[in-house]
N, C-alpha and C positions, 0 to 999 in steps of 0.2 A: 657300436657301429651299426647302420643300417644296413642290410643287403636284401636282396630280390634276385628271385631266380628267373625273372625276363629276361629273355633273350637281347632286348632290346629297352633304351632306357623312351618313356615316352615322353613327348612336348606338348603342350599345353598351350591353347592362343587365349589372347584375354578374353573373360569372361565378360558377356554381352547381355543385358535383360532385354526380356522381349521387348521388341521393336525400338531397341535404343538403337541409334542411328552409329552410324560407324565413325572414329575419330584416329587423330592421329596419337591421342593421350585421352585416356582413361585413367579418374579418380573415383579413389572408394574411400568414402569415410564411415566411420560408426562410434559411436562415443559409449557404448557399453562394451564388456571384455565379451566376444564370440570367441568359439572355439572353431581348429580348421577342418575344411570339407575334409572327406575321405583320403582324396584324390593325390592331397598336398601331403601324406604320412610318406607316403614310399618315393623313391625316388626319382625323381621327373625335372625335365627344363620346363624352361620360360621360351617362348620363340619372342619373347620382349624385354626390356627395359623394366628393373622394377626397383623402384626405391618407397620405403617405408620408413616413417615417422611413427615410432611406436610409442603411444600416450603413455598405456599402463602394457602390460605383459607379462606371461610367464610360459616355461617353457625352452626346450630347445631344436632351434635351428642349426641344420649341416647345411654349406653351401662347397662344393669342389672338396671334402672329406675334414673340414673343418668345422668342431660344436660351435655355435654362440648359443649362451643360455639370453633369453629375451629380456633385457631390462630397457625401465619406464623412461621415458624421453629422449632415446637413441636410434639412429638414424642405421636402416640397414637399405644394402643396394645391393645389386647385383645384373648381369647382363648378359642376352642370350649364350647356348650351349654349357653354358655353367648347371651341376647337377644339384638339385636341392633335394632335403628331406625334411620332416618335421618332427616334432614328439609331444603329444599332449599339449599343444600350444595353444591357447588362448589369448588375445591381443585387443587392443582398440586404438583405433588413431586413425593414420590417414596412407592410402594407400597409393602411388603414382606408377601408371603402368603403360610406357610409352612405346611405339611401334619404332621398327629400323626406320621407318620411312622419313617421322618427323627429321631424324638426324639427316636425310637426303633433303631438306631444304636447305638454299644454299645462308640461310642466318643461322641457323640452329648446328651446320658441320663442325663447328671448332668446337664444341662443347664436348662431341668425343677427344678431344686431346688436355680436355682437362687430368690433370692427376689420378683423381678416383674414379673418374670414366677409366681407365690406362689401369689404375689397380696396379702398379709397377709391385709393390706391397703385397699383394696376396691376403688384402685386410677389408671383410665385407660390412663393419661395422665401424659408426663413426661415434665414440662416446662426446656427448657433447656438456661444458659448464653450463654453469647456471646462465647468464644473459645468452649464449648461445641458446641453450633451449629457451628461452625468449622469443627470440627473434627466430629461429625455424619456425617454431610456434603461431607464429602472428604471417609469417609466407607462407604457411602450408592452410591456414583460415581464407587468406586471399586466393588464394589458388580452387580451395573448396566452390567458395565463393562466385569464383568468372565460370570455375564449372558448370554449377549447376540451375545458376539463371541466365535467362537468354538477353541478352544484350547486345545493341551495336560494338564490330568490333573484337565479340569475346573469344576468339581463337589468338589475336595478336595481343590481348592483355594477359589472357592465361599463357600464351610462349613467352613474355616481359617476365612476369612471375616463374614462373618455370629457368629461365636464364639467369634471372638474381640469384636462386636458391640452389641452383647447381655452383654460381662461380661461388657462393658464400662455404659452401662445403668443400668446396676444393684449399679453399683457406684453410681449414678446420683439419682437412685429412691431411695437409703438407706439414702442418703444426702439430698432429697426433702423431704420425711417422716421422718426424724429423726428416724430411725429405730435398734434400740439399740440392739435388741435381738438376738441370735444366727443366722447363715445361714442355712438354712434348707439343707446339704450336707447327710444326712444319704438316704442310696440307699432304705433301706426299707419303710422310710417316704412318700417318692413318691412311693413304691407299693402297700401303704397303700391308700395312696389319688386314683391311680388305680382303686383298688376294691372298696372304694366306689364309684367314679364317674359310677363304673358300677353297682352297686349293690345297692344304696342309697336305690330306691325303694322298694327293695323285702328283703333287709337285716339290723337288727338295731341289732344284739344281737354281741357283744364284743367275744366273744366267736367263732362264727365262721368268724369275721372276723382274730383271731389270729389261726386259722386251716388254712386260707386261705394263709395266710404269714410262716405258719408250724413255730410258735414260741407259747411260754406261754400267756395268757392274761395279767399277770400280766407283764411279760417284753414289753409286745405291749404297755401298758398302761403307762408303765414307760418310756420308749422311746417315744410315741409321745409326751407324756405331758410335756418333755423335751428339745423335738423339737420345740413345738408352743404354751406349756402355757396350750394347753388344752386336755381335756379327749379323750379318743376313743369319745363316745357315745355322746360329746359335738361337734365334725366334723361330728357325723352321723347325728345329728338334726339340726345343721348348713347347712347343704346342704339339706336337707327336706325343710327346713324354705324357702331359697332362692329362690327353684324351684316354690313353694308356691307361693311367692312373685314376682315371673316371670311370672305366669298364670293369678295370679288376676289382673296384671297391665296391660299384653299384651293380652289379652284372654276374654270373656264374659262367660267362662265355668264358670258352678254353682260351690257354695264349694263343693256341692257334688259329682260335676267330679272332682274336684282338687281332693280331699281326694281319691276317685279312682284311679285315675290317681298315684298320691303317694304312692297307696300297703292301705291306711286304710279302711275296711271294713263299718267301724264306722264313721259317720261323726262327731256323735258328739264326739268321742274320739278325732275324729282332731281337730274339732273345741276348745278344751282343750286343745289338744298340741301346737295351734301355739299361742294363749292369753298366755299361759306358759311360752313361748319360748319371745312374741314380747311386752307382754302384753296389744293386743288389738286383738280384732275377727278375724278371716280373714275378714268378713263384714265391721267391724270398718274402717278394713287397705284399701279397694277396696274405699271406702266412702271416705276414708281422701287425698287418691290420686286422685281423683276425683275432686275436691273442688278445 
């Protein structure tokens, strides 16, 4: 297990070389195995979008208190507030590291309701067959490619490419997880997930998350639970539980700054809500990961 006795886990914005101009997507490629800066050992977010095409690799990645050891031609992703570490990792391939905002144009929004945008799974690696790595191969060259020469046009051919090779992964991860259930395409679903990713802390009542969306409770509750199986107030404690679960593993903060930290005044209310939720303490769960 990684841990760190920061108070605080740090975020990191993409990395920029002098006087590269600012985009809504940054790529990095490099076709020799690098080893990683300092910075990426201990553990820290993304404030962006980041999917990787790993050529060759070795190594292991924690993403949210989960190993992946790095192997050659597989696809890792991941997306802001998620907690990463590294270990002795050295990689080559090609790196894609997209801001919130691309996703705020209105062509590029539904690609958060792709599957592995959604991660319903809990699964940050996509292993890929042989013609699949083919063909990622050959979109993640085109993509290089509209990057890094200047051409008429080359933000709306590099989003064309960037669009193919998300919806081709969403194939890939529905067929790796067996994933049988609807697609998550409803434009409110995602302004739901939204509000809470902004509000998890300081908001649990079903009520004003459905003023928030200017719909009924009851039609909020029927639509997401339509959408993912589960309640409003089962993704409001589902993302309480996590962030939880992100502090105790990467953090030395007491319960009682977690529960601070999470909007509960009460510790020991929290400490019921997450035995409720995991059913074990928050203490139990720091102890068991520990060990």
């Amino acid at each position: 297990m990684v841990n760190t006795p920061a108070r605080a886990i740090p975020v990191y914005n993409i990395f920029r070389e002098p006087g590269e101009r600012m985009r809504l997507v940054t790529v990095r490629h490099n076709d020799e195995l690098l080893p990683q800066k300092k910075i990426w050992l201990s553990p820290h977010r993304k404030a962006y979008y980041l999917l990787m095409f790993i050529k060759t690799g070795s190594g292991r990645h924690w993403v949210d208190m989960v190993p992946y050891e790095f192997k050659s031609e597989a696809v890792f992703f991941s997306t802001p507030e998620q907690v990463h570490a590294k270990d002795d990792v050295r990689t080559s391939g090609t790196a894609i590291c997209i801001t919130s905002d691309y996703f705020q144009l209105k062509q590029n929004a539904d690609l958060l309701l792709l599957p592995f945008m959604q991660n319903m799974n809990f699964g940050n690696e996509i292993i890929l067959e042989k013609d699949e790595k083919k063909s990622i191969s050959e979109l993640m060259q085109h993509i290089v490619t509209e990057y890094e020469h200047t051409e008429d046009l080359q933000d709306e051919m590099l989003y064309a490419y960037i669009r193919i090779l998300f919806i081709y992964l969403a194939r890939i991860y529905n067929k790796q997880h067996k994933n049988t259930g609807p697609l998550q395409r409803h434009e409110l679903y995602r302004r739901f997930q939204a509000e809470i990713e902004n509000h998890y802390k300081s908001i649990s009542e079903v009520k004003t998350y459905a003023t928030m969306l200017n719909i009924s409770v009851s039609h909020l509750n029927a639509l997401i639970k339509e959408q993912s199986g589960k309640t409003v107030m089962m993704h409001v404690h589902d993302r309480q539980i996590l962030e939880a679960k992100r502090l105790l593993y990467n953090t030395s903060m007491s319960v009682k700054e977690i529960a601070f930290n999470l909007g509960f005044k009460d510790t020991s209310y929290f400490n019921r809500f997450f035995k409720r939720i995991t059913s074990v303490t928050p203490l139990d769960y720091r102890n068991e990961i520990s060990e």
